[in-house]
N, C-alpha and C positions, 0 to 999 in steps of 0.2 A: 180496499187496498189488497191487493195480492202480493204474495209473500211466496218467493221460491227457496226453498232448502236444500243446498246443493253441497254434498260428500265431495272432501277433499281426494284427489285422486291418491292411489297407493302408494303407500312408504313399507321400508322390507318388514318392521314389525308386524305390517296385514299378511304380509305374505308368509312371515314367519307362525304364525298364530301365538303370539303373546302379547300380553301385556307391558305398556309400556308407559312412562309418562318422559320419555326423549323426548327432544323439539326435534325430529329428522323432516329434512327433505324429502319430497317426492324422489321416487325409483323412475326407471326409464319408462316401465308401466303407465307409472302413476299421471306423467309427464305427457304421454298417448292419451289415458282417458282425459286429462282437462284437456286437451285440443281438442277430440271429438266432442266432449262436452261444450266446448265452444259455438261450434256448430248449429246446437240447440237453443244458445243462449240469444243465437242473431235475430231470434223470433221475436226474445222480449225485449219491449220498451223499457229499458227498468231507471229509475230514477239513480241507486245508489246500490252500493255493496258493501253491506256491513261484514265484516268478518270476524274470525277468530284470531288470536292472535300467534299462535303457533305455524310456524313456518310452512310446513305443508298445508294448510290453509289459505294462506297468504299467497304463497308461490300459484297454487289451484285459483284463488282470484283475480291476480295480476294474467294469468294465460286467458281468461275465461272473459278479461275483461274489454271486449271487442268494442263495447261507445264510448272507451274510456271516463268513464263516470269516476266519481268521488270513492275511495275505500277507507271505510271505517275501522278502526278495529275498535271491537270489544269484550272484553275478558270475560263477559260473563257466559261468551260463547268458547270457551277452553273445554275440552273433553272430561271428561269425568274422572276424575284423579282416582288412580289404583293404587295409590299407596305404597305401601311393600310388597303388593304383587306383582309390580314392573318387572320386567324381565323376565316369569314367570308367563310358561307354557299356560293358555286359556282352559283348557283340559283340568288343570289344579282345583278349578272352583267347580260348581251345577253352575251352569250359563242361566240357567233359567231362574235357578233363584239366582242368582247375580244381578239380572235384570229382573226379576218379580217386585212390583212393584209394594205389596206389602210383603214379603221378605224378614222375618229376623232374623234371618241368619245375617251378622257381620265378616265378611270378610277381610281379615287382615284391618291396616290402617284406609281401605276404599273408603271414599266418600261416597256418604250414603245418600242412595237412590234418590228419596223425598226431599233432601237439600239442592240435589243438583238437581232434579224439575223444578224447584222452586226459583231457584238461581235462575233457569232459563223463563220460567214463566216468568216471572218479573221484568226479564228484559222484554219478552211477548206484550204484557201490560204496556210499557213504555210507549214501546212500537208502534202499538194502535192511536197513539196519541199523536202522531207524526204524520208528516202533509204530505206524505207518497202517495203513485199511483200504483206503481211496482217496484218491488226491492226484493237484489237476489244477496242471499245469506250462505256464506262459506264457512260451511264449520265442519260435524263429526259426525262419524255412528252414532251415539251417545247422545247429541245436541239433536238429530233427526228423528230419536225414540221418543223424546221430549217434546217436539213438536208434535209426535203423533196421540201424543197424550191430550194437550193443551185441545188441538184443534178434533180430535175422534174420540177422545176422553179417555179415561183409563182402561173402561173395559172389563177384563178379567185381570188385569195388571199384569198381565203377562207382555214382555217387552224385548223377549229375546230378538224375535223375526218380526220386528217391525220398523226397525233402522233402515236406513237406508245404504245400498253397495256404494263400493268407490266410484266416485266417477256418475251420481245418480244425481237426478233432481226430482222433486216433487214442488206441486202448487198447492197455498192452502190460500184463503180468504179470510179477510177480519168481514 
């Protein structure tokens, strides 16, 4: 089964550099990269589009979704909850221990790192059990670090620069 991970296009909190846990819509930006991302997507065959359920997600799968296939949503593709640092310039935290994946440092009320891979891995697990041939997945920076884990492993657990931009896709295989 191949498995495409596709970044919702821009909302202004990427352009603003903060943190956020709003449900916004795509910006005029944001709303450009999924049509060219669309573009890309006429190549796949894809069975279904699972998504996130946060609106600029959602809005990125509905443009993107050119065979008109089936869109799912499910929660446990939701970004990684900042907690009290919503609204909060990215700058406040190390990025890199923010995403370090063994990390003690807690920041604020974030949900921690090793819950939220765990959260997406488990939807990962499910996944594989399912009768697709291709499925493209609309979700986040955050949900795409988590992929890069699951499918190239941890690594050095570093996860700052390994998400994915707005508007990107990547292929992984079970």
């Amino acid at each position: 089964m191949k498995v495409f991970i596709v970044r919702h296009g821009q909302v202004s909190h990427n352009l603003l550099g903060i943190y956020s846990n709003e449900n916004e819509d795509l910006n005029k930006t944001g709303v450009s990269q999924a049509i060219q991302l669309r573009e890309k997507i006429k190549k796949i065959n894809y069975d279904i589009i699972i998504c996130s359920p946060l609106i600029r997600a959602k809005h990125t799968a509905n443009i993107i979704n050119i065979k008109n296939r089936n869109i799912i949503i499910d929660n446990r593709l939701e970004e990684r909850n900042p907690g009290n640092l919503s609204g909060k310039l990215l700058s406040i935290t190390n990025r890199d221990e923010y995403w370090g994946y063994d990390s003690k440092i807690k920041y604020g009320t974030s949900e921690n790192i090793v819950d939220f891979f765990d959260r997406v891995y488990k939807f990962l697990d499910e996944l594989k059990t399912m009768d697709y041939n291709e499925i493209i997945i609309v979700a986040h920076s955050g949900i795409s670090k988590a992929f890069s884990g699951y499918f190239e492993g941890i690594k050095d657990g570093m996860f700052l620069d390994r998400g994915l931009k707005n508007g990107e896709i990547k292929e992984y295989e079970f």
